[in-house]
PDB file of N, CA, C and O in Angstrom:
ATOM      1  N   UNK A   1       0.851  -1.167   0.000  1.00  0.00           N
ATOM      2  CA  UNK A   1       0.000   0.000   0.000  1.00  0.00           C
ATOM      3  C   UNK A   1       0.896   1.228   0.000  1.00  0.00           C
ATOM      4  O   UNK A   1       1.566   1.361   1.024  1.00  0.00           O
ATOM      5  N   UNK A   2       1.040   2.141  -0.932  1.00  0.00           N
ATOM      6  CA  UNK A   2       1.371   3.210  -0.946  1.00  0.00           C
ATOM      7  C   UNK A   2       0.849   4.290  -0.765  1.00  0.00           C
ATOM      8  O   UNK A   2       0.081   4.492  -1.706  1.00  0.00           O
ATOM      9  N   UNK A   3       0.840   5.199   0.013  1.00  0.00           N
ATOM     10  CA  UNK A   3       0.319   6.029   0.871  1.00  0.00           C
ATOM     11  C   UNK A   3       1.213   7.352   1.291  1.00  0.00           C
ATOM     12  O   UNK A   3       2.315   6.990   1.704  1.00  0.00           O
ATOM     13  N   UNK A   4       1.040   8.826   1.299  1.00  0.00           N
ATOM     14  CA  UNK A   4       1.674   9.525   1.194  1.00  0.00           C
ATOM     15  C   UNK A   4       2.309  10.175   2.729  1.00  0.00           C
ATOM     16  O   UNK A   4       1.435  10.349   3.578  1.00  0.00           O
ATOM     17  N   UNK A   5       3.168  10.395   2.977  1.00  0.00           N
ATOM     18  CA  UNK A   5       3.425  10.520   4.772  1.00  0.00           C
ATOM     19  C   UNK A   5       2.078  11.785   4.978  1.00  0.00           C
ATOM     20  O   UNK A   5       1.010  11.669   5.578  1.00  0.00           O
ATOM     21  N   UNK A   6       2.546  12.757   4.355  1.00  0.00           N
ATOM     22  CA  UNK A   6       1.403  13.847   4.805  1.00  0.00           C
ATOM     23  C   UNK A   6      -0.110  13.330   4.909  1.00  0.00           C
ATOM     24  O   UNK A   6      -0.779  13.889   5.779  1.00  0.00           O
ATOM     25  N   UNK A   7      -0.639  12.507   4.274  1.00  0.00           N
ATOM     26  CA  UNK A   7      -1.558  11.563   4.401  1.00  0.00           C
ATOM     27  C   UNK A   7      -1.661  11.217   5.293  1.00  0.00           C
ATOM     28  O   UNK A   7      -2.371  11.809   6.106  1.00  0.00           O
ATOM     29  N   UNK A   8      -1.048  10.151   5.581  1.00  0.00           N
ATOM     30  CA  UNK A   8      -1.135   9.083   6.727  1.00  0.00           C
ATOM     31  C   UNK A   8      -0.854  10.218   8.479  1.00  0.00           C
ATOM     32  O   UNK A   8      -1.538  10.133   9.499  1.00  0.00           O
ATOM     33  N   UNK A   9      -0.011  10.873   8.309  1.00  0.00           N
ATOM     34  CA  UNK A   9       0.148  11.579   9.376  1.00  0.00           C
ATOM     35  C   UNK A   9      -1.339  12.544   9.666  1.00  0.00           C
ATOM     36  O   UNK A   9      -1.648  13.125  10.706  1.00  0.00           O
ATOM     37  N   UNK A  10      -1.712  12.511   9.028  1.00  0.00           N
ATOM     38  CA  UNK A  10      -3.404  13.199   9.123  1.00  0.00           C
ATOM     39  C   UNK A  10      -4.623  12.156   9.645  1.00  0.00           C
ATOM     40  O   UNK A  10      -5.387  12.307  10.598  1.00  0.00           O
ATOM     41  N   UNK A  11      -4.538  11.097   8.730  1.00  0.00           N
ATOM     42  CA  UNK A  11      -5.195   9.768   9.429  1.00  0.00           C
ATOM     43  C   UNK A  11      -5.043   9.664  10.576  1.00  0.00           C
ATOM     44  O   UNK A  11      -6.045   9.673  11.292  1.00  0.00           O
ATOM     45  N   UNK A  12      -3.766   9.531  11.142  1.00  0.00           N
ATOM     46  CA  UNK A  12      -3.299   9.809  12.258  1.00  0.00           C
ATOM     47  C   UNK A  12      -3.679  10.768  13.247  1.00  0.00           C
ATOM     48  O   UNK A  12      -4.086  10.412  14.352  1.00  0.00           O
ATOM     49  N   UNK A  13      -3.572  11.913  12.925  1.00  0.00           N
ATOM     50  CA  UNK A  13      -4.018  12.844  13.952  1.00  0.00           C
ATOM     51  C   UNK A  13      -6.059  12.692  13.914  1.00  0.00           C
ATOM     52  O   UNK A  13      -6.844  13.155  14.741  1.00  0.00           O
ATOM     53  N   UNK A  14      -6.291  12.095  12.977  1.00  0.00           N
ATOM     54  CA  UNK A  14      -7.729  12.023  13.190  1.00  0.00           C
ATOM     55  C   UNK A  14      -8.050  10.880  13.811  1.00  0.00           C
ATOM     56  O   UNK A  14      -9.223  10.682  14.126  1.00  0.00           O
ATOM     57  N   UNK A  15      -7.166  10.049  14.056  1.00  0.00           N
ATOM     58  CA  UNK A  15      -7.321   8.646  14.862  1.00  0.00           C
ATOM     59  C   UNK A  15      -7.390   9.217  15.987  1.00  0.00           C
ATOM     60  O   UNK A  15      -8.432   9.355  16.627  1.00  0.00           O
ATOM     61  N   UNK A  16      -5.957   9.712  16.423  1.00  0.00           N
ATOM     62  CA  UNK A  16      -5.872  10.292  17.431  1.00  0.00           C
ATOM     63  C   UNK A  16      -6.099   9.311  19.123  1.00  0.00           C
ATOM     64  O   UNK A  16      -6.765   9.643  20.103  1.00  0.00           O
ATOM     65  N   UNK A  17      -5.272   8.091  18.904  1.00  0.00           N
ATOM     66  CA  UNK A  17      -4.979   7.226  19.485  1.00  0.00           C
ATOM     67  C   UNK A  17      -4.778   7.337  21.400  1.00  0.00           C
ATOM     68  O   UNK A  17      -5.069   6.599  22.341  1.00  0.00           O
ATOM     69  N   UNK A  18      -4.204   8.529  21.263  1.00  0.00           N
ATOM     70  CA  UNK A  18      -3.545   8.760  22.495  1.00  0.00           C
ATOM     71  C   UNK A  18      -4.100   9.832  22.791  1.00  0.00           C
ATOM     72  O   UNK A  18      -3.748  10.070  23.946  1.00  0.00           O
ATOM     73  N   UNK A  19      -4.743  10.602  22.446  1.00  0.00           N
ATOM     74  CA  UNK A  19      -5.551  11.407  22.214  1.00  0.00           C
ATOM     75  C   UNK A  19      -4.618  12.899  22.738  1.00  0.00           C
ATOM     76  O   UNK A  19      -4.889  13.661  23.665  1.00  0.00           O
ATOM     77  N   UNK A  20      -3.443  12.954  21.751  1.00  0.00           N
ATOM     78  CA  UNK A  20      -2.541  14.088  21.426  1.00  0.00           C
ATOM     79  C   UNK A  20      -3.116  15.460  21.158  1.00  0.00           C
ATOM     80  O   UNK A  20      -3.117  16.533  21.762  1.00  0.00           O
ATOM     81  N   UNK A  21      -3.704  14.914  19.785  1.00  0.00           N
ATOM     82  CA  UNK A  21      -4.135  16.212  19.552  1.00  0.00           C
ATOM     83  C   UNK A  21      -5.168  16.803  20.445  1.00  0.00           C
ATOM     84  O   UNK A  21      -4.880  17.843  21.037  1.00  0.00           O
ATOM     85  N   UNK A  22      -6.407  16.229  20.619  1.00  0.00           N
ATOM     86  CA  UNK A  22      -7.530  16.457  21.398  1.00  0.00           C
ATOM     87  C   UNK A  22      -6.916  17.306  22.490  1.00  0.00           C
ATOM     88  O   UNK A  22      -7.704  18.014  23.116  1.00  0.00           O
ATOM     89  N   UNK A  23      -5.163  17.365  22.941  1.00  0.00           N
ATOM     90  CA  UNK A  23      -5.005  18.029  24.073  1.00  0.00           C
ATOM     91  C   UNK A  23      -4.235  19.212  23.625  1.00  0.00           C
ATOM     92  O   UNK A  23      -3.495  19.885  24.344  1.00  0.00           O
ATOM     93  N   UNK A  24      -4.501  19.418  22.258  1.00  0.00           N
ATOM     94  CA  UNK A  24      -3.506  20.781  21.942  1.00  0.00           C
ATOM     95  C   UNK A  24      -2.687  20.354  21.185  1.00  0.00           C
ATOM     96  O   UNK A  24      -2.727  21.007  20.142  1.00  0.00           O
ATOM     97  N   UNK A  25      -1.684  19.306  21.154  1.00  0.00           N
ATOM     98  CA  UNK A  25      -0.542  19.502  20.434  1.00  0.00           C
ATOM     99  C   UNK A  25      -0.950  19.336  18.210  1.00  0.00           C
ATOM    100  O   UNK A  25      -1.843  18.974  17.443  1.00  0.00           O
ATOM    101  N   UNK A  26       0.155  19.784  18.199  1.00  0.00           N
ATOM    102  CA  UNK A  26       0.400  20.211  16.441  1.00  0.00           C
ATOM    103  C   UNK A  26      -0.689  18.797  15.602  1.00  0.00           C
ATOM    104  O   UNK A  26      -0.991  17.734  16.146  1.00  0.00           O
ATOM    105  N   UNK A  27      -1.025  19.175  14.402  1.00  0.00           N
ATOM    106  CA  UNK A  27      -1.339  17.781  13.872  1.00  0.00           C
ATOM    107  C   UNK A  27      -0.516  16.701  13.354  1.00  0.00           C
ATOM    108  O   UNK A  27      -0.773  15.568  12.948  1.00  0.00           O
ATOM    109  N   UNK A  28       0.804  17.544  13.518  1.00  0.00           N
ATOM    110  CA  UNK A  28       1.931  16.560  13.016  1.00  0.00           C
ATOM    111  C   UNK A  28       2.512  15.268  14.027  1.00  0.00           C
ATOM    112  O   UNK A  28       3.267  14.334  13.756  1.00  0.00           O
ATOM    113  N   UNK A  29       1.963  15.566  15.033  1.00  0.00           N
ATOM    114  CA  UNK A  29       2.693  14.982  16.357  1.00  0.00           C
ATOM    115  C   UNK A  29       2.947  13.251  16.059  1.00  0.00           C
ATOM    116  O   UNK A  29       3.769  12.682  16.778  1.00  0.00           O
ATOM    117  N   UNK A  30       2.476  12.737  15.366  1.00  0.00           N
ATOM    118  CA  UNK A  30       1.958  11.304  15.493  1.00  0.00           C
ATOM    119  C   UNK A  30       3.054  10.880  14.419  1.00  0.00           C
ATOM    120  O   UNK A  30       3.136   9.700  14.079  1.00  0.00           O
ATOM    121  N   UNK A  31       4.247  12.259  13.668  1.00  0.00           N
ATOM    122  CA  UNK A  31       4.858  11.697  12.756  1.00  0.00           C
ATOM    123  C   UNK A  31       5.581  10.619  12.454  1.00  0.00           C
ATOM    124  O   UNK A  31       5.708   9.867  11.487  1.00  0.00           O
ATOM    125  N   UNK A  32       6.179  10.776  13.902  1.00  0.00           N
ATOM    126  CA  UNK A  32       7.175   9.371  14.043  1.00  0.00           C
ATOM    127  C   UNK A  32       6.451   7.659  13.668  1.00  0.00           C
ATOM    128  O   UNK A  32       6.880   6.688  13.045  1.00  0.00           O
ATOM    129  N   UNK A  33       5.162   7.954  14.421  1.00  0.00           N
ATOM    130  CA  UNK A  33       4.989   6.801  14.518  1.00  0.00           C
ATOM    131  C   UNK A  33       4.259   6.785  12.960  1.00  0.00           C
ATOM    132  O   UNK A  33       4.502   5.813  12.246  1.00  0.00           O
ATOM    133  N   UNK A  34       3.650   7.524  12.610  1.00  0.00           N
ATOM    134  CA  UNK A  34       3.673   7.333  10.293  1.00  0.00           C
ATOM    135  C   UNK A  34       4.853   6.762   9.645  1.00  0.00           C
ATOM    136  O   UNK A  34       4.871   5.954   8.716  1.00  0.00           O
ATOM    137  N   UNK A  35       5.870   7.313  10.289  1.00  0.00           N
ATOM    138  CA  UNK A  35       7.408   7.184   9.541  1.00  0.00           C
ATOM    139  C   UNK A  35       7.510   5.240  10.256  1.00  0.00           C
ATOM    140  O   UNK A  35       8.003   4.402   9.501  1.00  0.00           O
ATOM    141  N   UNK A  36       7.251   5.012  10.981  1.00  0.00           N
ATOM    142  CA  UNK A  36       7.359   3.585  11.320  1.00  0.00           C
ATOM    143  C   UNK A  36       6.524   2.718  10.211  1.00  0.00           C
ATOM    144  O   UNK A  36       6.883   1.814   9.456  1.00  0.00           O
ATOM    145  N   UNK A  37       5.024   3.484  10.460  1.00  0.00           N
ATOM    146  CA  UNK A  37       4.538   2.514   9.676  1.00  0.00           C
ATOM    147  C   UNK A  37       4.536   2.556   8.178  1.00  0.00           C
ATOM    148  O   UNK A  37       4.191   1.558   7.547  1.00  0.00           O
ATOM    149  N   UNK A  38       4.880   3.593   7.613  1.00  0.00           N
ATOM    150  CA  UNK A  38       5.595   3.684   6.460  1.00  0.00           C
ATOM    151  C   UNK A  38       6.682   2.604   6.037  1.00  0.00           C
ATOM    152  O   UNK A  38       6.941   2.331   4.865  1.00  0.00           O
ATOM    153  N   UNK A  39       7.240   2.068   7.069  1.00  0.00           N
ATOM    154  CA  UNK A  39       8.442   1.677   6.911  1.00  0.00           C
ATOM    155  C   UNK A  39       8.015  -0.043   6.761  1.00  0.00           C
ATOM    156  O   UNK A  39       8.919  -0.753   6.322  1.00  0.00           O
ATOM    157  N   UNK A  40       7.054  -0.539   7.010  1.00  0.00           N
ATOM    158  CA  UNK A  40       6.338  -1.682   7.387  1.00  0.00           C
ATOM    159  C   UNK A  40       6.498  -2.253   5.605  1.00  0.00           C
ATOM    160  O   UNK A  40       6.888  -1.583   4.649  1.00  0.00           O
ATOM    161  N   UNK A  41       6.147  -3.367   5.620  1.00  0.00           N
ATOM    162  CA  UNK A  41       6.343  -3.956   3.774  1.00  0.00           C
ATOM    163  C   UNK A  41       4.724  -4.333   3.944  1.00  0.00           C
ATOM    164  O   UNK A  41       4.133  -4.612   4.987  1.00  0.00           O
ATOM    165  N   UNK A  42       4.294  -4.265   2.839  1.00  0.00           N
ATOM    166  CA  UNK A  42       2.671  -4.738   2.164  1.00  0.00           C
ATOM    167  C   UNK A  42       2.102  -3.715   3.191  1.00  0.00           C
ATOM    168  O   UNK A  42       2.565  -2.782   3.848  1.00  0.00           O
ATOM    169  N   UNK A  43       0.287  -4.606   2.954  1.00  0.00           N
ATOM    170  CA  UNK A  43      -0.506  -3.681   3.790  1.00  0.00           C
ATOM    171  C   UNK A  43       0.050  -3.999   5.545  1.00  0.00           C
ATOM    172  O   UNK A  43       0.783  -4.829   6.082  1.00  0.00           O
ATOM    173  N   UNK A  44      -0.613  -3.052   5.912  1.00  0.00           N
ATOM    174  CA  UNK A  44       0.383  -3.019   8.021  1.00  0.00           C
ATOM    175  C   UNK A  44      -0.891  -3.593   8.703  1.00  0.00           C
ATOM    176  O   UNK A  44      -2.044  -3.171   8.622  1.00  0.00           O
ATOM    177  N   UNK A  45      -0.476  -4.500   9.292  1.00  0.00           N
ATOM    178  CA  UNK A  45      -1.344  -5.236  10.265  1.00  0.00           C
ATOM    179  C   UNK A  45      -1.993  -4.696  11.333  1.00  0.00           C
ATOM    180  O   UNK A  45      -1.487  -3.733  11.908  1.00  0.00           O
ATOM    181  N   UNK A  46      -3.070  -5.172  11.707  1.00  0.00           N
ATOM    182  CA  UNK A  46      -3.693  -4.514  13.273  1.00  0.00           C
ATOM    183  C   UNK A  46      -2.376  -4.762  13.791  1.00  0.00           C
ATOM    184  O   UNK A  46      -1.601  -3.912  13.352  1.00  0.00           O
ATOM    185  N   UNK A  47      -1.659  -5.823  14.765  1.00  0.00           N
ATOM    186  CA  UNK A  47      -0.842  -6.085  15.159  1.00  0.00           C
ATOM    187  C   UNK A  47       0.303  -4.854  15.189  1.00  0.00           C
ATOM    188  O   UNK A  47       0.511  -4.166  16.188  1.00  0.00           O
ATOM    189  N   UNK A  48       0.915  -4.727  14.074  1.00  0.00           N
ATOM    190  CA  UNK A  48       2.207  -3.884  13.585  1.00  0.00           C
ATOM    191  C   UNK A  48       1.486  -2.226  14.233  1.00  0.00           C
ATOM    192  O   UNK A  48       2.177  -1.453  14.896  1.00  0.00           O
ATOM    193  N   UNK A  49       0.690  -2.072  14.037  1.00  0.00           N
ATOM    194  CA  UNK A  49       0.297  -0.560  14.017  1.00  0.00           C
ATOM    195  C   UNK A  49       0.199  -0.403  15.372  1.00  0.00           C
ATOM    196  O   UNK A  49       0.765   0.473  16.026  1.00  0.00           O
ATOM    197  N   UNK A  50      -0.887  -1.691  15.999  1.00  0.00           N
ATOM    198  CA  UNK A  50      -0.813  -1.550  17.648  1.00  0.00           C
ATOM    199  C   UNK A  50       0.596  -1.517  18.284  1.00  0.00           C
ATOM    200  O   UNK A  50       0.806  -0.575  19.049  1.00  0.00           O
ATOM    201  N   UNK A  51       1.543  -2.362  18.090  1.00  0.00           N
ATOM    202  CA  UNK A  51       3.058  -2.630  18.449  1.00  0.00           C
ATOM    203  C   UNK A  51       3.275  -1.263  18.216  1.00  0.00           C
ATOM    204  O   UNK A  51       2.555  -0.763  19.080  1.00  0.00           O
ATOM    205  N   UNK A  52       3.901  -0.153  17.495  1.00  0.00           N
ATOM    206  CA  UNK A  52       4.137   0.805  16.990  1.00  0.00           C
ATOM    207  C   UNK A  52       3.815   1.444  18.120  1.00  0.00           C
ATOM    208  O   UNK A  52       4.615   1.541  19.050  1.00  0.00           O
ATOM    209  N   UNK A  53       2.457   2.008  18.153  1.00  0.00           N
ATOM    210  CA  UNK A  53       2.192   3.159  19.213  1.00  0.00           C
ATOM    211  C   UNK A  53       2.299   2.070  20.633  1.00  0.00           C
ATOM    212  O   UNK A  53       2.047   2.751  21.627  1.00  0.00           O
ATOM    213  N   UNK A  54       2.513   1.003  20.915  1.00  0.00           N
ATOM    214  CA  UNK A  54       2.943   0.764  22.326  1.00  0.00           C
ATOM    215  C   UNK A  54       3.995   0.547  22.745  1.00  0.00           C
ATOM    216  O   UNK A  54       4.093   0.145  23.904  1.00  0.00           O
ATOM    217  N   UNK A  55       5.274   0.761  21.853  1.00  0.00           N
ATOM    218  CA  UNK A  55       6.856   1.172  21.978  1.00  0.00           C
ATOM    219  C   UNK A  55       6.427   2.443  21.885  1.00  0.00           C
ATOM    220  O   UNK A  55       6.421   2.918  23.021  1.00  0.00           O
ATOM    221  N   UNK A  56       6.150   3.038  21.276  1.00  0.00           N
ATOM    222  CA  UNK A  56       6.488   4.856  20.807  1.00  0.00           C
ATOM    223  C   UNK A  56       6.178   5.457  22.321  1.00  0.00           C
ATOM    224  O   UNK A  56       6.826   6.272  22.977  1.00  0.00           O
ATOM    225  N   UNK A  57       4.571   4.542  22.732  1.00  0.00           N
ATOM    226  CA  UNK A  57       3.943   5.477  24.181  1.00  0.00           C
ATOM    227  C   UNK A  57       4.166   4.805  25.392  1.00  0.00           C
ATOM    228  O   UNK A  57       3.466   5.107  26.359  1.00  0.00           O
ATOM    229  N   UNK A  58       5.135   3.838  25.506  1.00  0.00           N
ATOM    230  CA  UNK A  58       5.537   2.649  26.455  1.00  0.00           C
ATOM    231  C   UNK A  58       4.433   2.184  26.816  1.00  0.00           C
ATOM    232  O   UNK A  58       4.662   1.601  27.876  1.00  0.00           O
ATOM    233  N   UNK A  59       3.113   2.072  26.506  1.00  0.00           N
ATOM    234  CA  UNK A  59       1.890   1.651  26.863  1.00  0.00           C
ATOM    235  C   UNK A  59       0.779   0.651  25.895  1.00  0.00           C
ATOM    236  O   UNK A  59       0.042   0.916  24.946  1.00  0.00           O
ATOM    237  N   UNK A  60       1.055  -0.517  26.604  1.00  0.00           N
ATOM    238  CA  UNK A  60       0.541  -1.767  25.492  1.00  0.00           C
ATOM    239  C   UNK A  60      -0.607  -1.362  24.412  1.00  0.00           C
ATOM    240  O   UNK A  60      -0.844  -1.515  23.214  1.00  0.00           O
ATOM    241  N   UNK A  61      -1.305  -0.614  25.827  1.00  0.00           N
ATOM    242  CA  UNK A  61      -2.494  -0.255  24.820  1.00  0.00           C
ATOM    243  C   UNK A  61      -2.839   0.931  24.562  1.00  0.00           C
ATOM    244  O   UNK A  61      -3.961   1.436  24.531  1.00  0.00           O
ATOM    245  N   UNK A  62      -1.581   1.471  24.331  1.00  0.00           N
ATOM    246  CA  UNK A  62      -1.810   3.137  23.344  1.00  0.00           C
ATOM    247  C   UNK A  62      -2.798   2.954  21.940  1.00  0.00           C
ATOM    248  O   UNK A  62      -3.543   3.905  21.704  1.00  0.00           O
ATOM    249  N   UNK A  63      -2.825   2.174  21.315  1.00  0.00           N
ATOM    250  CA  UNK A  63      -3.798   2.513  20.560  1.00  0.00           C
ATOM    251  C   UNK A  63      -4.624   0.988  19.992  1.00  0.00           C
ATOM    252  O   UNK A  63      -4.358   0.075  19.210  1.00  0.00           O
ATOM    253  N   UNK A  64      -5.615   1.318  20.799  1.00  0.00           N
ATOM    254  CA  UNK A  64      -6.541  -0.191  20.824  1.00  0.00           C
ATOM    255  C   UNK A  64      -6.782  -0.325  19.177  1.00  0.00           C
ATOM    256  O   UNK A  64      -6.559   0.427  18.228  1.00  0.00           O
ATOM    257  N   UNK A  65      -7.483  -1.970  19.347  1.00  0.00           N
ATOM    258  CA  UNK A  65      -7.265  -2.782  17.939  1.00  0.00           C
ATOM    259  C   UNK A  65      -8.615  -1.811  17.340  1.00  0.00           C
ATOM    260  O   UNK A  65      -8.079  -0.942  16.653  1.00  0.00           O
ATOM    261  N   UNK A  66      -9.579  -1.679  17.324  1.00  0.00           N
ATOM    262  CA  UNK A  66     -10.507  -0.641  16.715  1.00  0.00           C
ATOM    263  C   UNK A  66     -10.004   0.538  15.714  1.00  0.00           C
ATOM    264  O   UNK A  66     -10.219   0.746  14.520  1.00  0.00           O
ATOM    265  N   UNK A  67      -9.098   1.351  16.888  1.00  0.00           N
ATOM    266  CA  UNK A  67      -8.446   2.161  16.348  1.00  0.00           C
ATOM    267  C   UNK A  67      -7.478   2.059  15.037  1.00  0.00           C
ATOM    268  O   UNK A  67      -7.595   2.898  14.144  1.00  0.00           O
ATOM    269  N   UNK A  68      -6.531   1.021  14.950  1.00  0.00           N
ATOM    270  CA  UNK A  68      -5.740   0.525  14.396  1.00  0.00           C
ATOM    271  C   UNK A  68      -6.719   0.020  12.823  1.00  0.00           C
ATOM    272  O   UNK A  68      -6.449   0.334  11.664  1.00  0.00           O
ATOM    273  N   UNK A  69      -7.979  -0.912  13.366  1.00  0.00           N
ATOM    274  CA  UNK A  69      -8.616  -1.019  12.009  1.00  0.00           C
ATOM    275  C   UNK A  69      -8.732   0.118  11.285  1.00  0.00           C
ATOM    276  O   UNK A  69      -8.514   0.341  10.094  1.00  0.00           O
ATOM    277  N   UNK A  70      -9.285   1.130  12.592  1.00  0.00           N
ATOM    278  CA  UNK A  70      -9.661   2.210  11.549  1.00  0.00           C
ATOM    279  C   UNK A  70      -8.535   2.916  10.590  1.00  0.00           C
ATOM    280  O   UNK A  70      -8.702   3.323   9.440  1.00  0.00           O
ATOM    281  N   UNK A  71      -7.596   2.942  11.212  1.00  0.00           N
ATOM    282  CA  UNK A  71      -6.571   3.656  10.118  1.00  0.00           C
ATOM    283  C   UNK A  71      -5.975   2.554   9.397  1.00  0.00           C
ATOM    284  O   UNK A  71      -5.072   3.093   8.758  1.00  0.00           O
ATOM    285  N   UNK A  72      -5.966   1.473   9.168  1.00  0.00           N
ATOM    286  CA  UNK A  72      -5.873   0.640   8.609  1.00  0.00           C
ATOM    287  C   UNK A  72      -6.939   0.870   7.269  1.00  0.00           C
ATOM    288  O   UNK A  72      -6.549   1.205   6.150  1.00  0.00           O
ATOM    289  N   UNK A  73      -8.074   0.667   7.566  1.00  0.00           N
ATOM    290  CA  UNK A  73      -8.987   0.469   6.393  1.00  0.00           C
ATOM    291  C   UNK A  73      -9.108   2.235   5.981  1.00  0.00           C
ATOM    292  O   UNK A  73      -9.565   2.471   4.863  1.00  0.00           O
ATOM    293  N   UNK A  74      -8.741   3.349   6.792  1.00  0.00           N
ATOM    294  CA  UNK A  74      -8.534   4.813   6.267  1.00  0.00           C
ATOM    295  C   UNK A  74      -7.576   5.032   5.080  1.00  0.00           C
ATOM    296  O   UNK A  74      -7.604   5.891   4.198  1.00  0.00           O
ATOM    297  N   UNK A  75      -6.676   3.965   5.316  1.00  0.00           N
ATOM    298  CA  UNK A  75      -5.364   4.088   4.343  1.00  0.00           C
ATOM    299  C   UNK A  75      -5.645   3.126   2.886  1.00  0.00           C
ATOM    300  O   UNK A  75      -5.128   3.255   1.776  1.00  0.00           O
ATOM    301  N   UNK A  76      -6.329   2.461   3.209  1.00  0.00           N
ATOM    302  CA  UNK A  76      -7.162   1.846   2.334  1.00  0.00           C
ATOM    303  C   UNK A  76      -7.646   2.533   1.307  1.00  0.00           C
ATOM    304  O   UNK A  76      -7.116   2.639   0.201  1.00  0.00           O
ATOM    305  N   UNK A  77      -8.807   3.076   1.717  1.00  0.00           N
ATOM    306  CA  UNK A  77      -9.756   3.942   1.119  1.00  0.00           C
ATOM    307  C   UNK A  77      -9.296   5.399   0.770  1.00  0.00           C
ATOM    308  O   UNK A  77     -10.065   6.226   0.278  1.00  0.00           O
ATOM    309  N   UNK A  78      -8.148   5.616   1.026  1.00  0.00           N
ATOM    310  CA  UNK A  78      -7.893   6.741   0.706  1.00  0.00           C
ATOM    311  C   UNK A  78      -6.759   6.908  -0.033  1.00  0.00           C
ATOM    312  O   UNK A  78      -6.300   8.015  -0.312  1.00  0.00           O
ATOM    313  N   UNK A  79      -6.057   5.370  -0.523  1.00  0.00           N
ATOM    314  CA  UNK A  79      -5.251   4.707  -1.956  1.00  0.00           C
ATOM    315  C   UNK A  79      -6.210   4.185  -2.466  1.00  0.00           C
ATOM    316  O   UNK A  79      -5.885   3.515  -3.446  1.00  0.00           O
ATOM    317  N   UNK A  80      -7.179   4.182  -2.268  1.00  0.00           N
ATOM    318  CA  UNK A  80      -8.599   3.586  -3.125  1.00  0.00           C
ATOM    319  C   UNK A  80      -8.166   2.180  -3.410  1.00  0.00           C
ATOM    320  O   UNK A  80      -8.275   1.473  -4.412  1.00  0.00           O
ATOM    321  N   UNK A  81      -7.730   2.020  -2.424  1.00  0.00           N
ATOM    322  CA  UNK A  81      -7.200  -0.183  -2.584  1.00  0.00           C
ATOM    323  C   UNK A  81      -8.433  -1.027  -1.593  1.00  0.00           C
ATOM    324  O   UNK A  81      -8.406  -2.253  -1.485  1.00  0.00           O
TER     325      UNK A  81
END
């Protein structure tokens, strides 16, 4: 799945996992963890995406499996795959 960082880093802040933005910070904040999953080969698993934000936020469940579908199937639909 190819997908554009500025993209996905927006998905991102509309996921809003950890709920970053909701507290003020930039919409970019979540970049790092885009640049991870960018980095992932084929489409990125619930799994991979959850792992991701629970190293990034030392917290298993920084971003529950729901969440993860959703930007999962966001990135989807928005490479129209």
């Amino acid at each position: 799945m190819s997908i554009a960082r500025d993209e996905l880093i927006e998905i991102l802040a509309e996921a809003d996992p950890v709920g970053l933005i909701a507290s003020g910070a930039p919409r970019d904040e979540y970049a790092a963890e885009a640049d991870a999953i960018l980095a992932l080969r084929g489409v990125p698993r619930l799994a991979e995406i959850t792992g991701i934000f629970a190293v990034s936020f030392s917290e298993p469940g920084a971003c529950p499996r729901d969440t993860a579908r959703w930007i999962v199937e966001e990135m989807a639909r928005r490479t129209g795959q």
